[in-house]
Every structure is written in C-alpha cells, then in structure tokens.
C-alpha positions in Angstrom: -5.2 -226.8 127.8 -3.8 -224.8 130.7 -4.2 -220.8 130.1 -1.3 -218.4 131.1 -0.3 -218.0 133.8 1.1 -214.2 134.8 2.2 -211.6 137.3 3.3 -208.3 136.9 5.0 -209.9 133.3 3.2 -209.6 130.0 3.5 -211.1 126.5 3.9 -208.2 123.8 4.9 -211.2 121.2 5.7 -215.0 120.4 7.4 -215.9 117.7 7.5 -219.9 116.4 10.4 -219.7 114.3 9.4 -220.6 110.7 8.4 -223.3 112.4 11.8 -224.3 114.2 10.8 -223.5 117.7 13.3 -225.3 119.7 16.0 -223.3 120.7 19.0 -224.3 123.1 21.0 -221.7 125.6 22.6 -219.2 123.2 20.0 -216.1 122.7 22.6 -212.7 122.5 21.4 -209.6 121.3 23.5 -207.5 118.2 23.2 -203.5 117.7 23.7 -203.2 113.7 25.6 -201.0 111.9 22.6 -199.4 110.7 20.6 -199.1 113.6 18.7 -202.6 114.3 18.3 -205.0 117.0 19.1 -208.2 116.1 18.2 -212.1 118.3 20.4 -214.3 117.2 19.2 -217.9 118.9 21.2 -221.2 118.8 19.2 -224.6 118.2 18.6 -227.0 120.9 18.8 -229.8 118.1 19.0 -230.5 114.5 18.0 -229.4 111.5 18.2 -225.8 112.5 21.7 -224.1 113.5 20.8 -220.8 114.4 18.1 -218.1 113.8 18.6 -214.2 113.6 15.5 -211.9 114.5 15.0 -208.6 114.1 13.5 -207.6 117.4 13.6 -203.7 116.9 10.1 -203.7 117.1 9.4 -205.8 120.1 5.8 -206.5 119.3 6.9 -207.7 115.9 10.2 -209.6 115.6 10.9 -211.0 112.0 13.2 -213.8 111.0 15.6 -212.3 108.9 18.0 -215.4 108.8 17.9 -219.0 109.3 20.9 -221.2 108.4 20.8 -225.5 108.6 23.5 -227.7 110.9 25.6 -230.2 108.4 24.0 -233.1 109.7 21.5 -234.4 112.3 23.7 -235.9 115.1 25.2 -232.3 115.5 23.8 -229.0 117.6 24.9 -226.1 118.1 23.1 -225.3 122.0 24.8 -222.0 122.7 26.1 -218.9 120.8 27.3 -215.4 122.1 27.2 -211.5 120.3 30.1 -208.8 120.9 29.8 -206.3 118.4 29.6 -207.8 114.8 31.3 -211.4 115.7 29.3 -214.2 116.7 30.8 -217.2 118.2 28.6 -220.4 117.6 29.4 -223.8 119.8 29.1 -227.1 118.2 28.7 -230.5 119.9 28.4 -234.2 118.5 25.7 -236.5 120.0 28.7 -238.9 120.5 32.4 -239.1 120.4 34.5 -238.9 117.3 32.4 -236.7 115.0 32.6 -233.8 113.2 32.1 -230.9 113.2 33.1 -230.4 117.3 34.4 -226.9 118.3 33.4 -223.5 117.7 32.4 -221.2 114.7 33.2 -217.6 114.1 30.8 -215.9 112.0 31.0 -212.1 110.9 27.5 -210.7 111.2 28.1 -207.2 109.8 25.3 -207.9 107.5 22.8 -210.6 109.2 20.8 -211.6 106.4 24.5 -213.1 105.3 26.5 -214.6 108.5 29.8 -215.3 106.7 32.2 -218.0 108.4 35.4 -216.8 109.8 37.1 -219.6 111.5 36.8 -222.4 113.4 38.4 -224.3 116.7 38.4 -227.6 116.2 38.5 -229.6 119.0 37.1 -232.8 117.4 38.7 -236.3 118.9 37.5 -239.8 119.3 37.6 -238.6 123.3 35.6 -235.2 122.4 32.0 -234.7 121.4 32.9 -230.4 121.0 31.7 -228.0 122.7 28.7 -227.4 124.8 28.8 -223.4 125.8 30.4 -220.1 124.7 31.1 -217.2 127.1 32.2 -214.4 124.3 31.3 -211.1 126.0 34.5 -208.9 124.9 36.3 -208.6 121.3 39.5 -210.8 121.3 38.9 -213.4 123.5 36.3 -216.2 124.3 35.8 -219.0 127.0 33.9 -222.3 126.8 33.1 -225.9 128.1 35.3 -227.6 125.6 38.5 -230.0 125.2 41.8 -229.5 123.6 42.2 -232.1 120.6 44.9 -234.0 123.0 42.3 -234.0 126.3 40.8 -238.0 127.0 38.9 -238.4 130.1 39.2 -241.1 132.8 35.7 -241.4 132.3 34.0 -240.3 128.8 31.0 -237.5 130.9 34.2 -235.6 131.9 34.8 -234.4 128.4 34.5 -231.0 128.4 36.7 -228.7 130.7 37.4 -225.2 130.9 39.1 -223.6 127.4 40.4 -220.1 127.0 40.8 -219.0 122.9 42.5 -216.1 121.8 40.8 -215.0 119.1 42.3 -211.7 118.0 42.7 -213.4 115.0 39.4 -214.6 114.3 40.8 -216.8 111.3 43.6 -218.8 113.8 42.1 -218.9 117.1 44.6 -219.8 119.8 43.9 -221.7 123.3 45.2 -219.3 126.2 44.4 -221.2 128.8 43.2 -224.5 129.9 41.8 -226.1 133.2 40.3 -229.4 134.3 39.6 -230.9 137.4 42.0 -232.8 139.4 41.6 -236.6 138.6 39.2 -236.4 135.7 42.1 -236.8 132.8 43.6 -240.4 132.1 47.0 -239.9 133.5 46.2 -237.2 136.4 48.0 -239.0 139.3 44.8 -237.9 141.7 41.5 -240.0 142.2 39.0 -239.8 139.7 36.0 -237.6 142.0 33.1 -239.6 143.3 30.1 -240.1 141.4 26.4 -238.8 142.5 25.1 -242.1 143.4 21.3 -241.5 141.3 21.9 -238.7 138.6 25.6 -238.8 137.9 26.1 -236.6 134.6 30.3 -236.0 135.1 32.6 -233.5 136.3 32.8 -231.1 133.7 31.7 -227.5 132.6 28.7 -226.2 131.8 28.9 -222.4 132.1 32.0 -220.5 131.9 31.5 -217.2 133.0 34.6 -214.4 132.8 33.3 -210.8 133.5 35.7 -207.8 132.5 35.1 -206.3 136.6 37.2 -209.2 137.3 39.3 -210.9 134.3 41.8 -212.5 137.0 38.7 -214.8 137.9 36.3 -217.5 136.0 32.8 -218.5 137.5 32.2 -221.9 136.5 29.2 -224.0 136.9 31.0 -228.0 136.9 28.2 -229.6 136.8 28.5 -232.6 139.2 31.2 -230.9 140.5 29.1 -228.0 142.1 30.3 -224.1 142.1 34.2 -223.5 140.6 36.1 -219.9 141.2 39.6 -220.3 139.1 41.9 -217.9 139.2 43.1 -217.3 135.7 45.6 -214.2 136.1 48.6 -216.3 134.8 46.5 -218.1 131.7 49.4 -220.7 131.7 48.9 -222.0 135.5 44.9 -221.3 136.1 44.6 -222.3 139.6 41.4 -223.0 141.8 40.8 -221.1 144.5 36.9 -222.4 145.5 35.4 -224.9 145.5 31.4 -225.5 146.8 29.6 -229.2 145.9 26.0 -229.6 147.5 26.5 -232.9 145.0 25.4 -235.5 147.4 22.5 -234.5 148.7 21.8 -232.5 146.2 21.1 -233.9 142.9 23.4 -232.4 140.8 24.0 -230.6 137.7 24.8 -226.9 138.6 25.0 -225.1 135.4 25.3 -221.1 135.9 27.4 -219.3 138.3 26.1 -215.6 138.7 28.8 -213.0 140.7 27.1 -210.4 142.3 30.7 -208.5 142.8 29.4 -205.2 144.9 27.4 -207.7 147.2 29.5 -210.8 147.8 27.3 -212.9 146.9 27.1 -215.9 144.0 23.5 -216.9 142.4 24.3 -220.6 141.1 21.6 -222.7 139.5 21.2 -226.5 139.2 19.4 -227.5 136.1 16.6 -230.2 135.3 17.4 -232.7 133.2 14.8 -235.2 134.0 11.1 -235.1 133.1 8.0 -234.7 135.6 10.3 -234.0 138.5 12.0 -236.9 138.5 15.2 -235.0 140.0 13.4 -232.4 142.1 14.7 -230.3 144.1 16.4 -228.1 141.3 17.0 -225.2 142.6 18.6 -221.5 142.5 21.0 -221.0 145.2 22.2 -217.7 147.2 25.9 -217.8 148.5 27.6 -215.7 150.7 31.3 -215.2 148.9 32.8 -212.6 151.5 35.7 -215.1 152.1 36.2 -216.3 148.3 37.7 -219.3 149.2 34.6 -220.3 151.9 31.3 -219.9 150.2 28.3 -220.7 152.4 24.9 -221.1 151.3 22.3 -219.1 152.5 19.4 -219.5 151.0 17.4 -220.8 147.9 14.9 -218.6 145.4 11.4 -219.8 146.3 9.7 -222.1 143.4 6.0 -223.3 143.3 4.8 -226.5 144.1 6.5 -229.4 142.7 3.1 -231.3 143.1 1.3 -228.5 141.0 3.8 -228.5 138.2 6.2 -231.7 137.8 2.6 -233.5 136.4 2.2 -231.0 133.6 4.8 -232.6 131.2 8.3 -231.9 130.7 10.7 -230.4 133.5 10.0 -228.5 136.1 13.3 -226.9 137.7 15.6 -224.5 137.4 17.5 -224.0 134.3 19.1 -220.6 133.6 19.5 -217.2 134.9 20.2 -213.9 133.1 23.9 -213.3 133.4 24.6 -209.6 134.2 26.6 -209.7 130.6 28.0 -206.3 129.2 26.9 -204.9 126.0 22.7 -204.5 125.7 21.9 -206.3 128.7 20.3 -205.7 132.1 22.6 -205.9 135.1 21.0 -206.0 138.3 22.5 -206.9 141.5 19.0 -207.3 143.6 16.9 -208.7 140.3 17.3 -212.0 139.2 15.8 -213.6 136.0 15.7 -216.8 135.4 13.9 -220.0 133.2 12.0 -223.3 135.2 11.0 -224.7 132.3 7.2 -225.6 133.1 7.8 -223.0 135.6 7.9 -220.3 133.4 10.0 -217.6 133.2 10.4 -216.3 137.4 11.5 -213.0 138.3 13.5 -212.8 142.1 13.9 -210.2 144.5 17.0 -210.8 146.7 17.3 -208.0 148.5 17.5 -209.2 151.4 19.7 -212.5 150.4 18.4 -214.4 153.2 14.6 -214.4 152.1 14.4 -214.0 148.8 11.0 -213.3 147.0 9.3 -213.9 143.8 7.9 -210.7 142.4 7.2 -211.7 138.7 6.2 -214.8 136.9 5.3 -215.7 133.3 3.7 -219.5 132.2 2.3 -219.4 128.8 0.2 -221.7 127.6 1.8 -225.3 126.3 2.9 -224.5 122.9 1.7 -226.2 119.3 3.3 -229.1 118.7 4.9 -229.2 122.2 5.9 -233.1 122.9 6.4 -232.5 126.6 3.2 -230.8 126.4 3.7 -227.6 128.7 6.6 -225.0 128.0 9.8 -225.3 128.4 11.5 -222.2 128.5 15.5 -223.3 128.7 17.0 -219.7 128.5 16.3 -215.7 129.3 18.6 -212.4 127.6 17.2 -209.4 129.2 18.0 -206.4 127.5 18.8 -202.9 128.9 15.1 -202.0 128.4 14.1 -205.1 131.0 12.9 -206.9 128.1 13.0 -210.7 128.4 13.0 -212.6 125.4 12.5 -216.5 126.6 12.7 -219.5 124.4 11.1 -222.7 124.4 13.2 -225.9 124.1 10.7 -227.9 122.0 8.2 -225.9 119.6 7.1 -222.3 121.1 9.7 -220.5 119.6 10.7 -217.0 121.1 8.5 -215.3 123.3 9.1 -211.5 124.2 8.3 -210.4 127.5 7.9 -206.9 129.6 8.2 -206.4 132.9 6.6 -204.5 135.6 8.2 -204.3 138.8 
C-alpha cells in the first residue's frame, strides 16, 4: 500500500464513520447553543443519510448522530448549516420516486435532528435534488426542478430553484431558471451535446453570496460557467455565459467569485475512473467585464501518469467555497479535493501562474473499492482546518495547515 503523501498539511484525525465512510458533497459546520462544534456530513449513497460529529476537539471528533435514508435507491449528496437549520437534498437514482426535494431539519439539539418541512419536487420527469446552497436564514438555492419542469432530454432535469423558506414548514419557490432550449416546449434549440462525455445541461452548484444577492454563480455542468442575474426573482436573467465544453470534457461543477479581484475559480469534476476523462481541471478567469470572462490560467495538478493508475479518479472535484458563517474566506488561498489527488492547497496570487503550496494524500482507506482515496469534498473552518471526506470508506479526515 501507498504511504501518505504530505506537504506543509498534517493529519491530527480520521474518522470512519461507525463504519459508513462514504460521504457525498454536503460537510457544513454548526456552532451549538451550548458551545460545540458540530460536522454534519451528507451520504454519498445509501443506507446512511447523514452523520453529525462533534469536532470541538479536532484530534477527537465523536459521532453524536447518525440517521438512515427510507430506502436504498435514494441519497441525500449534499446538505448546508445556518444557524440551527439544516437543509438536507434528496435525489432518486431514477425518475418518478420518492422522496425527491429537500428536507428541513431543526438541529437545536443534534443528538435529535427534528424534521421541519419538506419541498417536494418529485415527478415522473424529476429524480430531486442534487445540491443545496443555504448560507443565510430565510432563503435557500439548489439544483432542482419545479413539480411541473420536464426536460427535452431527461440529464437536463435539474435547473436552478430559489425557496423562500421563512417559513420553514411551507417553503415557497422565489425564483426559477433553466437554460434556453432544455425544457419540452422552449421554442429554442435544445444545446449541443459533448460528443464523448455528455452528462446534460443542468446545475450542479448554485452559489448565491450575500456581497452580491442580485447575482448567482452557477456551475451547469455541460453547460460550462453561468452568472444569472437574480435582482427581480420573477425574471432571473443571464448575463454570462463561459463553455470550454468542447474541447474540454465537461462537467464544471463549482463556481468560486473572488469579488475584490475579479476573478472566478471554476472547477470541472471527474466522473470517470483511472483518468478516463483527464484533463479535469481548476480554472482561473478574469471577470473584469462580467459579461466576457476569459480564461487565464489552470491550478497545476501532478502527473496524470503517476496517479490515474492508482484506482479511482483522479481530477478535480470541489473547492472550498468562501461561505459565511465558520468558514475560511481567502481571496489568494484556494482549497480544493482531486480525489486520488488528495486534498491540494493553491496559491493564486499572481492569477496567471498559480502554485501549489500544500498537499495531503492519505493512504488508500480500509475497505476502499477504488482502492486509493477519494476525497469528494473540503469545509475549511475559520481556524484553516480542513476536514476532507472520502467518497467510498475513509470517512472524515481532519486536516491542519501550514502555510
């Protein structure tokens, strides 16, 4: 087996779970009532729906909760914190089941999450919902469909979705946005398809950041880099639009604003094992002119030869996300997770040469059937903690930082 691999990161503490060690895209961190820092961590897959650690103690975290999805064909890949509401995602391995949408949960007390509503946005067109952006009380985006929404083509299912949910107990769509031509009676063209590793035009991440509520930073998948313009909810418009998708090969999942720079990080994710879909990669663009955004460079990776053998993917994934609440925000660090790759830590100071400074690469986990890590996701805390999951069997791992 492979030993660690490390610079200027080390472990303080892993962390398998119970045993459920394959967590998705929703890690958030929650400041208790009574003082405790608490990881809440959604499931890449079924049985488990999501986990709760106490994390107060970074060299010790401690489940304190673990609760079980209603069935196996369901997941629930992504969850966000604000205060003591957690909003959980659900989505169906195929169309028509149930439940689809997303979960409210109070969390006052974690050791008892206690179900507060639910959008339902279940249809035979609609598999749910895939991400959460909740990152300020009353109001939540995410990659999801309306009840009414059917796709020209079913891998278009999940557009852009605003919820009002003052009301935790009746949450209300605010606002709603797909791309031209990808719902059955849009009189526009349905948009081309990547001719190799076509995986639809719809969202992925739907980032809205309180510096700027008038705009949403969407990552469309296939349909590269999205800036909407949601001032009036009831007409969001788009104002950019940026597809490497040919040549490329697709799949752009986070879109990063660095606001006082002008600049965007977007990342295209990996989807396909031993580097079948290389290059995956981070990308730096200049967003002086918002509605012209030009790439200037790309976060370095290591080899693809080195790493796409070792099992699994090797790519990028995610990057941290510059959230509010207990989170770092960093407009010259990025963070971000390549599963085999490790966890990588960037420097783009200087946008146009970016350099790595930082790198963690356990070794493959127990149980691991892609037999190397996998970290799928990164939350960095205000401290510079990084607590990275593993999408198969490692669990949580709890990182520090010195840079």
């Amino acid at each position: 087996m492979k030993k660690a691999e490390s610079k200027n990161i080390k472990l303080l503490s892993q962390d398998t779970l119970l045993g459920n060690g394959n967590v998705g895209e929703g890690v958030s961190l929650q400041l208790t009532n009574d003082g405790r820092r608490i990881l809440w961590l959604a499931h890449e897959s079924a049985p488990t729906n999501f986990t709760g650690v106490d994390v107060s103690d970074p060299r010790n975290p401690k489940v304190v909760v673990q609760t079980q999805l209603p069935h196996n064909t369901v997941r629930s890949n992504s969850l966000d914190v604000v205060g003591n509401t957690m909003a959980v995602a659900y989505q169906t391995q195929t169309w028509g089941q149930e439940p689809a949408g997303i979960e409210l949960f109070d969390i006052t007390k974690p050791e008892e999450p206690r179900s507060i509503g639910f959008y339902d946005c279940s249809s035979p067109h609609s598999r749910g919902c895939h991400q959460v952006w909740f990152v300020e009380e009353g109001w939540l985006t995410a990659a999801a469909p309306t009840k009414d929404f059917q796709p020209k083509e079913s891998w278009d299912d999940q557009p852009f979705l605003m919820l009002d949910i003052s009301n935790p107990s009746k949450p209300e769509e605010t606002c709603f946005w797909w791309y031209p031509g990808t719902r059955v009676g849009d009189d526009e063209p349905a948009p081309p398809r990547h001719p190799r590793f076509s995986q639809g035009w719809r969202c992925h991440n739907t980032n809205v950041y309180p510096e700027r509520p008038d705009r949403a930073y969407i990552g469309y998948i296939d349909g590269g880099v999205m800036i909407l313009d949601i001032a009036d909810k009831s007409a969001p418009k788009l104002v950019s639009h940026w597809n490497p998708h040919p040549p490329a090969n697709g799949f752009t999942h986070t879109v990063l604003p660095l606001f006082d720079r002008n600049l965007i990080v977007a990342s295209d994710e990996c989807v396909y094992d031993l580097g079948e879909d290389w290059p995956k990669r981070v990308w730096v663009l200049d967003a002086q002119v918002e509605d012209n955004l030009v790439p200037i460079s790309t976060l370095p990776m290591p080899p693809v030869e080195e790493f796409a053998p070792r099992g699994g993917r090797f790519g990028a994934h995610n990057v941290h996300e510059n959230r509010p609440g207990p989170s770092f925000r960093s407009d010259q660090i990025v963070i971000g997770t390549y599963f085999n790759g490790g966890v990588r830590v960037h420097d783009i100071a200087d946008p146009y040469e970016p350099k790595e400074i930082a790198h963690y690469v356990p070794e493959a986990p127990e149980g691991s059937p892609a037999g190397s890590i996998q970290f799928n996701d990164a939350y960095v805390d205000e401290n510079g903690l990084i607590y990275a999951v593993d999408r198969w069997a490692g669990g949580l791992y709890v990182l520090e930082m010195d840079i």
